[in-house]
N, C-alpha and C positions, 0 to 999 in steps of 0.2 A: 504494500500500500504506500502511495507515496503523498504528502501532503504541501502543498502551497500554499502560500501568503500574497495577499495583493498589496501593492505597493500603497493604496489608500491610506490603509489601517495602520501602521508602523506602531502599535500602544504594544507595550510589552506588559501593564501593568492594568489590570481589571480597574476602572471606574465605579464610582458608585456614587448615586443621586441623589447629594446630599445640602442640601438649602439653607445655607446660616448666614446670617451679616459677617459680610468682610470690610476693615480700613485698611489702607495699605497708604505704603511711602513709596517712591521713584526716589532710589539713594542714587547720588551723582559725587562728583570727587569736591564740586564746587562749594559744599553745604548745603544748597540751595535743593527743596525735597518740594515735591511736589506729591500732596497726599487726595486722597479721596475714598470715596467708598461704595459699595454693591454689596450682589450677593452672591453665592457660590454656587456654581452648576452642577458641578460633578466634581468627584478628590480621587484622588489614585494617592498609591504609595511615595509616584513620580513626580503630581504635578495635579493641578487647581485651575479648573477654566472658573472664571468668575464675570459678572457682568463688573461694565464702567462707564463713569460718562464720560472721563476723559480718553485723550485719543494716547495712548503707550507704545512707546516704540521698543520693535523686537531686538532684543539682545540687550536692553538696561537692565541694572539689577533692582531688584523689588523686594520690599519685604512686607509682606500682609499676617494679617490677624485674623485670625478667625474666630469665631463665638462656637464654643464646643459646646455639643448637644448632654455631655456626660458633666459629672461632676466630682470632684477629688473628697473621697470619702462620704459620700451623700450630702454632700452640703458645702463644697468649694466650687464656684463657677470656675471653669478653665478656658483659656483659650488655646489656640496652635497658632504659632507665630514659626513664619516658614521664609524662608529666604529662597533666592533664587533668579533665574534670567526669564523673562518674557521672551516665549518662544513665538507667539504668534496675535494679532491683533483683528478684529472684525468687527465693524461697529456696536459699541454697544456691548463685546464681550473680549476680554484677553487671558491669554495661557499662560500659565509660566510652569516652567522647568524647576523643582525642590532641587537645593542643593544641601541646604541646610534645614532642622526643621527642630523646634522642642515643644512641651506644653508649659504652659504657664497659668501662675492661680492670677484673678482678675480680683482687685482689689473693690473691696468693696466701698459705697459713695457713703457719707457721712449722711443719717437723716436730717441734721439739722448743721448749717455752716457757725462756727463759731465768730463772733463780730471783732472779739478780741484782740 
């Protein structure tokens, strides 16, 4: 039995359809970050298609947030904060390539702002 791949598909890594608020930075060498935010399409092991309003160029590097569905110990929000290059751009939605990836506890907001 011999099996093929078509040159389309090139995923090496299963997707899965998963929908959370993303923020993300455009890191540059200059300081100057250009951020914004969506939501996420699908996650692989690999890599994060996410919707955007701005327009991202392939091959910057990015680092996005994501809002994790699970929680650390039943009762820590987390996020995944992933690093990586934008592989590919389409109105409205961009890829990026994981290069880096950790989870993180999300700090929680104070009910009331002290005036102090």
């Amino acid at each position: 039995m011999q099996f093929t791949t078509t040159s389309s598909d090139r995923r090496v890594s299963s997707r899965f359809p998963i929908e959370r608020e993303v923020r993300y930075r455009v890191l540059n060498k200059k300081g100057s970050q250009e951020q914004g935010g969506g939501r996420t399409l699908n996650i692989s092991s690999s890599g994060i298609l996410f919707t955007t309003e701005h327009v991202l160029m392939p091959g910057r590097t990015i680092e996005l947030s994501v809002s994790w569905p699970a929680q650390l110990n039943d009762a820590c929000p987390l996020k995944l904060v992933a690093r990586g290059r934008i592989v590919r751009f389409e109105t409205g939605r961009a890829a990026i390539e994981i290069n880096h990836y950790e989870f993180r506890t999300q700090g929680q907001k104070p009910l009331m702002a002290n005036p102090n």
